[in-house]
Backbone bond lengths (Angstrom), bond angles and torsions (degrees), N, CA, C in turn:
res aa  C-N    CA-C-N  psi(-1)  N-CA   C-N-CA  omega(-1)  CA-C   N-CA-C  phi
1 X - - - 1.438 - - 1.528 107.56 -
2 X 1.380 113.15 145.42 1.586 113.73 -169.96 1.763 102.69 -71.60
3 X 1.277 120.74 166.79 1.434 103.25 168.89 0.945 116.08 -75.66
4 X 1.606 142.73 -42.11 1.400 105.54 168.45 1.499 141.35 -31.59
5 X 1.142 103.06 -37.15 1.445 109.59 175.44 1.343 114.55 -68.61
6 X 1.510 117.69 -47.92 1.296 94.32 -172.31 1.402 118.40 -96.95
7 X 1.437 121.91 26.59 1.592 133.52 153.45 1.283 99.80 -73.54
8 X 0.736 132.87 -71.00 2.410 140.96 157.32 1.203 82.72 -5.62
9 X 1.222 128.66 -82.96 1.988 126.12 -129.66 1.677 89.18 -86.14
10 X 1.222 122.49 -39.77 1.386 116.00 -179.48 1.734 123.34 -58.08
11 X 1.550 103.89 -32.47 1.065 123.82 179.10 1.559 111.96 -61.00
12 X 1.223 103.63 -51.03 1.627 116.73 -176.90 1.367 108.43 -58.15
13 X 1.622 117.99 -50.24 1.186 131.17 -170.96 1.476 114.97 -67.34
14 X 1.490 110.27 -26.61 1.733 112.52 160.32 1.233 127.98 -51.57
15 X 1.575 94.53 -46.83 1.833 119.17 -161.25 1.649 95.14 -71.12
16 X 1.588 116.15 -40.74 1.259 114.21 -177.74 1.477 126.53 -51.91
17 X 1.645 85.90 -58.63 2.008 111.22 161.24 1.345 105.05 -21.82
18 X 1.294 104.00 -76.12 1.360 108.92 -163.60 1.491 130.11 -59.29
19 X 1.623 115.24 -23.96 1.406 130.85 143.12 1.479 130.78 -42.52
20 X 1.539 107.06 0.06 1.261 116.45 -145.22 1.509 149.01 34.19
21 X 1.662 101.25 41.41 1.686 122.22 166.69 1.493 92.99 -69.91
22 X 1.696 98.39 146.81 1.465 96.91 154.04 1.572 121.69 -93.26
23 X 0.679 139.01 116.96 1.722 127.35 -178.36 1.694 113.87 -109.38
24 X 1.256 97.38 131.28 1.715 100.58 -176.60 1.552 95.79 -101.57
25 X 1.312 105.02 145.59 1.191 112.46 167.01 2.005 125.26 -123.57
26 X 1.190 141.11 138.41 1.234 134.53 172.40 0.979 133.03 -136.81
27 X 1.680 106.36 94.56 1.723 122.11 -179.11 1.058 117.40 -144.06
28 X 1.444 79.08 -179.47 2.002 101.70 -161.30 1.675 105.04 -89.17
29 X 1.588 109.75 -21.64 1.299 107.09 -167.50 1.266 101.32 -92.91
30 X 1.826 94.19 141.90 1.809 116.65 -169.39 1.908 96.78 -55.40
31 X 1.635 101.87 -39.10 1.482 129.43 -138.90 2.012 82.86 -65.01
32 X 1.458 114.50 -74.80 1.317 123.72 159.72 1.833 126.47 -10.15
33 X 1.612 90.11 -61.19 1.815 97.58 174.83 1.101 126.24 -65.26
34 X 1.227 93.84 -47.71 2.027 103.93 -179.14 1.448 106.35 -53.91
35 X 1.652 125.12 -24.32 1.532 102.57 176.87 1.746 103.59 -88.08
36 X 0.746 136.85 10.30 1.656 137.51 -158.21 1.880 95.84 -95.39
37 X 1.269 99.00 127.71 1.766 103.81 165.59 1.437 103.58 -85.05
38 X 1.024 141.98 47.98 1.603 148.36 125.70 1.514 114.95 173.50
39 X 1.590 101.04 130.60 1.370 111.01 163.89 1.614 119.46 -89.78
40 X 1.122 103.12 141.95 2.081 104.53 151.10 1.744 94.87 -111.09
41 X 0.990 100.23 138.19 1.510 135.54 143.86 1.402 122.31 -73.62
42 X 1.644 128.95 106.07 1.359 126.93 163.55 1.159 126.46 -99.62
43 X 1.677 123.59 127.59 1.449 91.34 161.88 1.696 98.19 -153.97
44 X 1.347 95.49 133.81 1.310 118.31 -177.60 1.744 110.69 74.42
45 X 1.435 97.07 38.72 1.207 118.58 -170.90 1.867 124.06 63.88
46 X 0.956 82.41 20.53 1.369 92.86 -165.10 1.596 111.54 -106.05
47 X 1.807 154.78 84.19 0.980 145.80 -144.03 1.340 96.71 -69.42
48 X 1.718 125.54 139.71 1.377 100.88 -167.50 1.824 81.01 -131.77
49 X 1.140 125.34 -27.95 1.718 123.08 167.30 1.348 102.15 -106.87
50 X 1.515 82.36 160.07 1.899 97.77 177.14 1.469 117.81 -133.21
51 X 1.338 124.30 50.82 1.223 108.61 -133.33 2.161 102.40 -115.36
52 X 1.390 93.74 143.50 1.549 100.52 -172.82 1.557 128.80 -62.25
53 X 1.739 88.56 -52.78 1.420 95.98 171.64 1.456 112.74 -136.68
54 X 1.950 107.73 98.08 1.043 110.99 -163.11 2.060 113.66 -93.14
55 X 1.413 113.31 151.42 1.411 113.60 -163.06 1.816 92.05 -125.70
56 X 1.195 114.24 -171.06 1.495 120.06 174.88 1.304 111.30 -66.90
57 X 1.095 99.06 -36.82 1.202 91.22 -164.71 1.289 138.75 -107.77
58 X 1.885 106.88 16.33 1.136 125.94 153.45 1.696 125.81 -60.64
């Protein structure tokens, strides 16, 4: 999805948050995570971070 778009869907997905929806999200883009109040990290199925407020450079 171009970024405009997915600044749009992220946007919505805040406004929802904040309604108190839960919304899961699952991507590859840093751009996507960095707005999220918590990441997991998988790998090899295995959650290997847990982290609240994740930045790049975690």
């Amino acid at each position: 999805m171009d970024s405009k778009t997915r600044d749009s869907v992220v946007r919505i997905f805040k406004e929802l948050s904040e309604k108190g929806q839960t919304i899961l999200v699952v991507t590859h883009d840093p751009e996507v995570a960095k707005e999220c109040s918590r990441v997991l990290r998988i790998t090899d199925g295995i959650i290997n971070d847990n982290l609240r407020h994740w930045t790049k450079n975690d």
